[in-house]
N, C-alpha and C positions, 0 to 999 in steps of 0.2 A: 031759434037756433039751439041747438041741440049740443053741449060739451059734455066731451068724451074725457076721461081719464083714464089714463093707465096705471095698473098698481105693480109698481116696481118690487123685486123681492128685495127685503131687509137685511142687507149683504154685514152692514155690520153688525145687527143685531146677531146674526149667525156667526161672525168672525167671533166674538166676545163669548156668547155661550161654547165656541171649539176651543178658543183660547183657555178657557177654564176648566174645560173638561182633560185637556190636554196636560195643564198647571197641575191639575187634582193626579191624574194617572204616576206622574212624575215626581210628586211630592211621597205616594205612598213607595214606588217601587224603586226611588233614587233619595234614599233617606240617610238626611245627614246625622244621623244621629247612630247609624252603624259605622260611619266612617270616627266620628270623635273620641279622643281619648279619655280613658276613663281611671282615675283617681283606684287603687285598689291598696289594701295590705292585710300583706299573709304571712306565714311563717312559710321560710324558703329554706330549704336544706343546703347546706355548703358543702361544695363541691373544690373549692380551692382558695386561698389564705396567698394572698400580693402583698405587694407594697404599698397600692393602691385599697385594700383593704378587702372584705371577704367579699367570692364569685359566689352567690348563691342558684339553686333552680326552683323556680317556683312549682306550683301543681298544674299551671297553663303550660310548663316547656318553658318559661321564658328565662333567661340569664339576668341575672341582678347583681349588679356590684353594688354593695355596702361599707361607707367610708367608716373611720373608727369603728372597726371590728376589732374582739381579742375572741370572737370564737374556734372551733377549731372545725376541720375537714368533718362532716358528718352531724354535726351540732345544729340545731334548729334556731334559726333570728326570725324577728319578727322585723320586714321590709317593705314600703313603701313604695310602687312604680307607678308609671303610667301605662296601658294593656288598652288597643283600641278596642272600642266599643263590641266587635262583630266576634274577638276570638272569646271577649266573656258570654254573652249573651246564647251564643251558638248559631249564629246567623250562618258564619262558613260552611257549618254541620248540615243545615238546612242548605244550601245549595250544592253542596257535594252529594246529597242524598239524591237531589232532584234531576241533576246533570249523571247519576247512574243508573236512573230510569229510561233520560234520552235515546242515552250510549249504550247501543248491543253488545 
């Protein structure tokens, strides 16, 4: 008597190596580490004196309010924020470049 086998294909063998390749693609181009905020300080020039204490701008654009301030309008502090990850690094830069190649 003669037994036949059949060779099944290795469905999960194949599901685990997509699974990973899949996990790999998504780690590199959905990365959290452009999303998180990152600890920075600079000197920000003051643009306005509250009650709340001085409005500075940093060199990113960004508004900072500074509690116990006595600087004045124009005067440089040195401020403490938090700035996500992408506007320090230039991530946004890198995708505005890339999406005005798409775009006629």
């Amino acid at each position: 008597m003669q037994q036949t086998t059949q060779n099944k294909t290795p469905r999960l063998k194949f599901m685990v190596i997509l699974a990973a390749a899949i996990s790999v693609v998504l780690i590199f181009t959905i990365t959290p580490w452009h999303i998180m905020p990152t600890l920075v300080t600079e000197d920000v020039t003051v643009i306005a004196v509250t009650e709340y204490g001085c409005v500075g701008e940093s060199i990113l654009g960004i508004s900072v309010v500074v509690s116990d301030c006595s600087a004045g309008v124009g005067d440089k502090i040195s401020a403490t924020f938090y700035v996500p990850a992408m506007q320090q690094n230039g991530y946004y830069d890198r995708i505005e470049d890339k999406l005005a190649m798409v775009n006629p």
